[in-house]
C-alpha distance (Angstrom), angle and dihedral (degrees) to the residues before:
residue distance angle dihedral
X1 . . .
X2 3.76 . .
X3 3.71 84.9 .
X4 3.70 94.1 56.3
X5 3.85 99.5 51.3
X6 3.67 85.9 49.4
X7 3.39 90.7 56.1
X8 3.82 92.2 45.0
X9 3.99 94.4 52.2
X10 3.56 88.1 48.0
X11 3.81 94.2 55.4
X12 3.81 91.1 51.4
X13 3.48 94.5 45.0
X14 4.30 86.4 56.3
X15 3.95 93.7 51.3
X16 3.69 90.3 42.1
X17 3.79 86.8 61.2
X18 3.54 95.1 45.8
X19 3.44 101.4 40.7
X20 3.82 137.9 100.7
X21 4.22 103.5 -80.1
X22 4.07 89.1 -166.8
X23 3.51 97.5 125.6
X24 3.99 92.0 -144.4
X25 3.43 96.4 60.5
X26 4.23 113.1 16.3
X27 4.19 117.5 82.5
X28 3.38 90.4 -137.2
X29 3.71 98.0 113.5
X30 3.69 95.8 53.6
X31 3.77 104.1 57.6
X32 3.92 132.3 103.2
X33 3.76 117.8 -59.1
X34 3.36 114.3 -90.1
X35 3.68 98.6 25.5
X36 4.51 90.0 91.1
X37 3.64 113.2 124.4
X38 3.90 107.3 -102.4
X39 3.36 110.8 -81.2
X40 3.61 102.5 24.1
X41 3.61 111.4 132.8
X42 3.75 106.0 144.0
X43 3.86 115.0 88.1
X44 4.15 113.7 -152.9
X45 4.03 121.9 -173.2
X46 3.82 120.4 -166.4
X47 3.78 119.8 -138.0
X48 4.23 140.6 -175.9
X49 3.40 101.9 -156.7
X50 3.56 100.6 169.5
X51 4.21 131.5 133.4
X52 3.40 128.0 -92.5
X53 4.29 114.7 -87.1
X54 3.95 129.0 -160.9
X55 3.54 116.1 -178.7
X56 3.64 130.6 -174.0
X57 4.10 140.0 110.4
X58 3.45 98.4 -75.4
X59 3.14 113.3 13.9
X60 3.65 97.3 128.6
X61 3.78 86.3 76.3
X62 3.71 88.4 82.4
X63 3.92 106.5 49.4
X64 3.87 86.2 106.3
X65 3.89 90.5 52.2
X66 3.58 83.6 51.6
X67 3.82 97.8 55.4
X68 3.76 101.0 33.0
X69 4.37 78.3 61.9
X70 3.60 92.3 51.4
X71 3.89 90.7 50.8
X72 3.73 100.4 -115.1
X73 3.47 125.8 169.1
X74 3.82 110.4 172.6
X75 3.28 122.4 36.6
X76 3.83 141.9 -165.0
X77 3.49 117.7 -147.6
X78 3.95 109.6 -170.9
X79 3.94 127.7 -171.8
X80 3.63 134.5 130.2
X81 3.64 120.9 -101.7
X82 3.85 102.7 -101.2
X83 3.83 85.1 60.2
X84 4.12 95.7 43.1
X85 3.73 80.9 73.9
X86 3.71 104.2 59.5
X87 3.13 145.9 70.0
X88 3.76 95.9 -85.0
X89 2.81 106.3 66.6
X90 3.78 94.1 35.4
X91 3.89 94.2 67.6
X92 3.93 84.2 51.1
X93 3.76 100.2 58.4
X94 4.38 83.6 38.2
X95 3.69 86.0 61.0
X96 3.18 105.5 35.5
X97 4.09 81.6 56.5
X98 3.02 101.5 46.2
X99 4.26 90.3 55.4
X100 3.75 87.1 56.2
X101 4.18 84.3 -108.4
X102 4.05 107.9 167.0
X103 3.99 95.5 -139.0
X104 4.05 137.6 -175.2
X105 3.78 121.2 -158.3
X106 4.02 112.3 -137.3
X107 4.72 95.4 -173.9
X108 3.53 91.1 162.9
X109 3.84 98.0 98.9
X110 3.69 118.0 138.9
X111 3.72 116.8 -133.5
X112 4.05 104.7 -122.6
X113 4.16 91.1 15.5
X114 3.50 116.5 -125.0
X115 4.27 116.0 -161.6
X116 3.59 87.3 -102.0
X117 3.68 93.2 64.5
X118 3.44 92.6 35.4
X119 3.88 89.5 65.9
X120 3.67 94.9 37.5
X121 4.01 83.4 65.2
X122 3.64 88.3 38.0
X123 4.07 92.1 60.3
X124 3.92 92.2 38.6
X125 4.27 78.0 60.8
X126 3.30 105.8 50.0
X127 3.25 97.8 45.2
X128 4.12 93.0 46.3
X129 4.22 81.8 58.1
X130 4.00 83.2 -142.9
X131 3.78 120.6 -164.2
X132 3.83 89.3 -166.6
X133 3.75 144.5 15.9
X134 4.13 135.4 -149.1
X135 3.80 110.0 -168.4
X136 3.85 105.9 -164.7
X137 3.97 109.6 -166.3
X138 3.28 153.4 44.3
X139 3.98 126.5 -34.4
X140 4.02 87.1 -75.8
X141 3.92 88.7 66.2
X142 3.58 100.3 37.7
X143 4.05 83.4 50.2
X144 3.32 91.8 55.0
X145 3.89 102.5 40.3
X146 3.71 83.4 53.1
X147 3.84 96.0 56.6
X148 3.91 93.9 38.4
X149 3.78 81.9 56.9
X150 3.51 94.5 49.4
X151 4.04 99.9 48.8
X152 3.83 92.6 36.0
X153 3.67 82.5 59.2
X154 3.66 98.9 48.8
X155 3.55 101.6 33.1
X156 3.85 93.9 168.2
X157 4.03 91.0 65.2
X158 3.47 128.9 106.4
X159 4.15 111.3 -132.9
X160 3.66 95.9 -109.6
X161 3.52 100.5 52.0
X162 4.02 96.1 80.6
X163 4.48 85.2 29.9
X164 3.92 102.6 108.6
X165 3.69 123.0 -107.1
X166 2.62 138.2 -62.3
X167 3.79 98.7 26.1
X168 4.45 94.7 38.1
X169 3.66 119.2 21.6
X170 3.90 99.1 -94.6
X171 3.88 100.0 -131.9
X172 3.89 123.1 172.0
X173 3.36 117.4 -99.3
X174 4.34 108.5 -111.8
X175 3.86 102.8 170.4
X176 3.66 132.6 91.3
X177 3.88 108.0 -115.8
X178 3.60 124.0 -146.7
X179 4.29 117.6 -106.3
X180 3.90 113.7 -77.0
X181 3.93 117.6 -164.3
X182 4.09 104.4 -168.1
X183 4.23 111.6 -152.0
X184 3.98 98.1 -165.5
X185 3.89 112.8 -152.6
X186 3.50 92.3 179.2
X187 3.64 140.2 50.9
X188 3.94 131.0 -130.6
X189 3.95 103.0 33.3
X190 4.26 92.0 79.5
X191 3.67 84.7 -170.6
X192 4.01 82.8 144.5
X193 4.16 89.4 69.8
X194 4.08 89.9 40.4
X195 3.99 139.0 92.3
X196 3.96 89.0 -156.9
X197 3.80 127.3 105.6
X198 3.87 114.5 -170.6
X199 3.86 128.1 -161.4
X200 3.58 144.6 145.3
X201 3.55 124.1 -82.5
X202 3.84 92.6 -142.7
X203 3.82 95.1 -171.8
X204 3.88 94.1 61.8
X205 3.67 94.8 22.3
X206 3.87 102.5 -120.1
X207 3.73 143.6 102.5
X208 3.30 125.0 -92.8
X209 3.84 135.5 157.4
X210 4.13 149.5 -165.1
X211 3.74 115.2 -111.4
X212 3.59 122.5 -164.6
X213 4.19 132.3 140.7
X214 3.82 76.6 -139.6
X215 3.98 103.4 67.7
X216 4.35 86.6 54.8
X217 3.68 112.7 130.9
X218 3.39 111.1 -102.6
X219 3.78 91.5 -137.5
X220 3.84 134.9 13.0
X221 3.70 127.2 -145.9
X222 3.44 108.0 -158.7
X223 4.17 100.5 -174.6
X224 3.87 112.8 175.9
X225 3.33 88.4 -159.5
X226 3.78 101.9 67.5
X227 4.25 84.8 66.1
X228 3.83 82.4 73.7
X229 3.73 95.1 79.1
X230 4.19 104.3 47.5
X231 3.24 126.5 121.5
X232 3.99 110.1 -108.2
X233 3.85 88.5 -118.2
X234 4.14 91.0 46.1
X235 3.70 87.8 49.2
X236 4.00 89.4 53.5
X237 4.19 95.3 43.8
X238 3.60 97.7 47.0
X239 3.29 88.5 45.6
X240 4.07 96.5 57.2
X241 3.82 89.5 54.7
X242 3.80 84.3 83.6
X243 3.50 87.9 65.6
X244 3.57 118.1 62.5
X245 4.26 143.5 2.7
X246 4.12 137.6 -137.7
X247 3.80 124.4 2.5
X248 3.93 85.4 69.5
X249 3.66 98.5 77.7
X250 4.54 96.8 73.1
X251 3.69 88.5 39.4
X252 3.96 85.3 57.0
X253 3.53 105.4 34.2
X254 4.28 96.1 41.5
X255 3.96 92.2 51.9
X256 3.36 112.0 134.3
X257 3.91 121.4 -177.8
X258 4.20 98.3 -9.1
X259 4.01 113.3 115.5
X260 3.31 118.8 -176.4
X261 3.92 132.1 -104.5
X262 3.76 110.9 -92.8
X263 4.03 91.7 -12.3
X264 3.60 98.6 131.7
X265 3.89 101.9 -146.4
X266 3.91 147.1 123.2
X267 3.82 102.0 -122.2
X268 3.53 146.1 47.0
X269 3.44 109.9 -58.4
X270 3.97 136.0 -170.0
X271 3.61 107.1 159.7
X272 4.14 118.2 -135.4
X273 3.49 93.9 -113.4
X274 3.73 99.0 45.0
X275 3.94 82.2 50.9
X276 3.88 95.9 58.7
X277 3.60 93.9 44.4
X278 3.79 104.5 58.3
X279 3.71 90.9 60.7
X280 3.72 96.5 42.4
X281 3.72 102.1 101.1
X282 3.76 92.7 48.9
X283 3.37 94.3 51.0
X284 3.71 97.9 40.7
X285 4.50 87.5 52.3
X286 3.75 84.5 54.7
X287 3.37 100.7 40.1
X288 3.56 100.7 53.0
X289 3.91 111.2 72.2
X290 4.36 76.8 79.2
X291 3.67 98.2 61.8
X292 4.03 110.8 12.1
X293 3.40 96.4 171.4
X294 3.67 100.9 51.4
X295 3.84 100.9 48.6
X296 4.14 78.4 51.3
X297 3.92 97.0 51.7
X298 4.18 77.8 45.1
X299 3.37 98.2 61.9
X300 3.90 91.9 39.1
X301 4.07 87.8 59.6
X302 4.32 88.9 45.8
X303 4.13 75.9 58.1
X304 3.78 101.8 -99.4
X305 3.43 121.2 155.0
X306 4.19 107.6 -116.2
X307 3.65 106.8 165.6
X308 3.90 96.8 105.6
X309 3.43 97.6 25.3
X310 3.88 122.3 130.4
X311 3.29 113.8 -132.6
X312 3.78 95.2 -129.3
X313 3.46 84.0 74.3
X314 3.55 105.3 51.4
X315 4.21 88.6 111.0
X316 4.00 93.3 50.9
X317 3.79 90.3 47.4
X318 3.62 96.9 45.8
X319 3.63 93.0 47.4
X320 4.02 94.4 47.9
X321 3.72 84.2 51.5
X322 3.84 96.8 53.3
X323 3.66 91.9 48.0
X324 3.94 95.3 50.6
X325 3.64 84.5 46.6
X326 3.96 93.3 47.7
X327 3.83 87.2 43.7
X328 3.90 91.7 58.8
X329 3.54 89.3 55.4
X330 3.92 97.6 48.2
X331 3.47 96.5 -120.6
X332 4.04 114.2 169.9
X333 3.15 116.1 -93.4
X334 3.25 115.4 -97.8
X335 4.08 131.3 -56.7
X336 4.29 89.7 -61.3
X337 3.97 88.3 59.8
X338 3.83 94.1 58.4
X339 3.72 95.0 45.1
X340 3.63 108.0 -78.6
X341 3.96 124.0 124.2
X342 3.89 132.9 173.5
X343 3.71 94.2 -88.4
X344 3.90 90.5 62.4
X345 4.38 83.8 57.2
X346 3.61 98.6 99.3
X347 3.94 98.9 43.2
X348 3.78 83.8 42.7
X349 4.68 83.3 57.5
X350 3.65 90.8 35.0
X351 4.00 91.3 62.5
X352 3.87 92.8 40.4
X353 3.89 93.7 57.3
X354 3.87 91.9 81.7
X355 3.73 94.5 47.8
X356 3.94 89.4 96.5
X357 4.12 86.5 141.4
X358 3.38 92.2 66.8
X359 3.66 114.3 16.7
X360 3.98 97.7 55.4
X361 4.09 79.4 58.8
X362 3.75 87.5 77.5
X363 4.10 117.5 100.6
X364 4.19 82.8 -127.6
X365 3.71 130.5 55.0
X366 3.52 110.7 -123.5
X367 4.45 123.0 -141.5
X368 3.81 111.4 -162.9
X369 3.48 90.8 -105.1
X370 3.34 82.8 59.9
X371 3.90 93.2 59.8
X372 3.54 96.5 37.7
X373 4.04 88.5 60.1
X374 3.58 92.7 43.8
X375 4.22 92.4 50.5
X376 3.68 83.4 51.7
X377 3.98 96.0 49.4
X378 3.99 81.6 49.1
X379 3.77 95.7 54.9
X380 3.92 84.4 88.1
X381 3.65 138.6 24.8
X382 3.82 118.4 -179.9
């Protein structure tokens, strides 16, 4: 018997050795004491900590079923005012109605939030004293449900406490917020699965957001249906912000005159996921000396042609790929066409700097001169 277990610990002492020693994906961390590789003194753990989805045609029909079992009484409902006019938001208030579910329409969100009109719909909730909120929109609403949440919660704060550093002061979220049920109406943002909340900064012209596990919607609705009524050009820019993270959030916050194709709006307007796109096969050519092969399998899915490809060119040939594909969707072209020029390149670096969230996600650190030469590859596409 002694024999055996000897035997046994020897065996998982061999695959421990050979095995993976990512600490994301390898079991090495979770075995019996004593049984570590040497040297390992750092203990990981590996969470999802995402919100609860239900997809389906139709499910929006049952939002108020949804609240009237979580006990609420008051409700927010927040969109924007394109939105309050369709059907949306329409089969929201219907079922919230027809639950019996005592409701309050806040239409005043901005598209692309600023921290004005985040605390516009952060007054509008504290004085409502909601015990629950629907947000009913695109990632701009959910953003801003999530916030008005947040503050309405912890009326005492000041706005840049829960603001990430270095721009707010980054501090945990301790309160209990009130129930959030996110209706999506586009695709790409997934600001329904997400404890982040992005806006513009408008005094130093940059994005910025609040991240917290604790300003997650409770419950996402994820209707298929909803997708019906976008704009061809919404449709294609939510869609991009699937695609890429980081230098997006100066080219969106500094516009100045551009408004966006069939965005129907009263400001300046460059939409996140036109913003990620226009730098995406700059970023791609320089990222991909880290990962060859996966900017290559990339361009394969975008419907590039790889089979004689060298893979010293994998960054070339997934860049030419994204801009045929960008090109077949008429988008501008490049950061020059929606009002951008090479003098605008170092404000453009200065207000990527604190994007640490999202820039350290890249495979390849990035200096400012860097940036600046990637801004200035962006300034045209085709």
């Amino acid at each position: 018997m002694a024999a055996t277990r000897s035997r046994v610990a020897h065996l998982i002492k061999q695959l421990q050795r050979a095995a993976c020693q990512c600490p994301t994906h390898c079991h090495t961390h979770y075995q019996a004491p004593g049984l570590s590789p040497p040297g390992k003194t750092t203990e990981y753990a590996f969470e999802m900590a995402v919100s609860n989805i239900r997809y389906g045609a139709g499910v929006t029909k049952e939002v108020g079923m949804d609240l009237q079992n979580m006990g609420a009484k008051n409700v927010c409902l927040m969109t924007d005012k394109n939105l309050s006019k369709l059907p949306p938001v329409q089969t929201v208030m219907d079922s919230l109605t027809k639950n019996s579910i005592n409701f309050k329409v806040y239409d005043n969100v901005r598209v692309e939030p600023t921290d004005g009109s985040f605390m516009e719909a952060i007054e509008f909730a504290k004085k409502g004293a909601f015990d629950a909120y629907v947000a009913v929109g695109g990632g701009s609403t959910m953003d801003t449900c999530k916030a008005a949440n947040l503050y309405a919660s912890s009326p005492h704060s000041d706005f840049l406490d829960y603001v990430n550093a270095p721009i707010g002061k980054g501090k945990p979220v301790s309160v209990p917020l009130k129930p959030l049920i996110a209706v999506p109406t586009t695709s790409g943002t997934g600001s329904e699965t997400t404890g982040v909340a992005i806006f513009d900064y408008e005094d130093l012209k940059v994005k910025t957001g609040i991240a917290s596990r604790a300003i997650k919607p409770t419950l996402g609705l994820i209707d298929p249906l909803h997708t019906l009524h976008m704009p061809n050009r919404v449709v294609a820019n939510s869609g991009f912000d699937v695609l890429c993270h980081g230098m997006s959030y100066p080219i969106s916050g500094l516009v100045k005159t551009y408004k966006a194709k069939e965005y129907d709006v009263d400001h300046p307007l460059v939409p996140h996921g036109l913003s990620v796109v226009l730098t995406s096969p700059a970023v791609f050519t320089f990222t991909a000396q880290m990962s060859p092969e996966r900017h290559l399998r990339s361009a394969e899915i975008l419907g590039a042609d790889t089979h004689t490809a060298r893979i010293s060119d994998a960054g070339p040939i997934l860049a030419d790929t994204l801009r045929k594909f960008l090109f077949g969707l008429d988008v501008d072209d490049g950061l020059a066409a929606i009002g951008y020029s090479k003098t605008d390149i170092p404000a453009l670096v200065k207000g990527t700097l604190p994007q640490e969230r999202v820039t350290k996600l890249a495979p390849r650190p990035q200096s400012e001169e860097d940036l600046s030469a990637l801004f200035e590859a962006s300034m045209k596409l085709y």
